[in-house]
Residue, then its C-alpha position, 0 to 999 in steps of 0.5 A: x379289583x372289584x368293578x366301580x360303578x356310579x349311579x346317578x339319580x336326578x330329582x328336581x326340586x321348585x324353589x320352596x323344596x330347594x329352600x327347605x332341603x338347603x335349610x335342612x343341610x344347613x341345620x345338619x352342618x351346624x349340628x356336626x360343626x358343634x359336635x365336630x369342635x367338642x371331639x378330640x381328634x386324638x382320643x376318637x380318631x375314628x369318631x372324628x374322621x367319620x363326622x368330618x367326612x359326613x360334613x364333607x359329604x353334607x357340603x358337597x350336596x349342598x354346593x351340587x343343590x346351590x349351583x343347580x338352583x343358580x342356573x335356574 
């Protein structure tokens, strides 16, 4: 088994960065939202799990920025 290793990056942001990220993943969530419905999952399994596991990533990210601006 091959070795897992994590790497972290920090970046901090002042509120007008967090706010414009935040506007940006919301525009991207919307966008995958949209393509998401208009997919059948059947006939592009592959094309749907990809963009449903985009929209996961995209909404964690989101969350992580959410709750780091909220301690501040």
């Amino acid at each position: 088994m091959a070795d897992s290793k994590t790497i972290t990056n920090t970046i901090t942001l002042n509120t007008v960065q967090t706010q414009a990220v935040l506007s940006a993943i919301n525009g991207a969530l919307e966008d995958y939202y949209n393509e998401i419905r208009h997919t059948d999952a059947e006939a592009n399994s592959e094309a749907y799990c990809s963009m449903m596991d985009t929209f996961e990533q995209l909404a964690g990210v989101k969350a992580l920025i959410e709750a780091q601006a909220a301690q501040h």
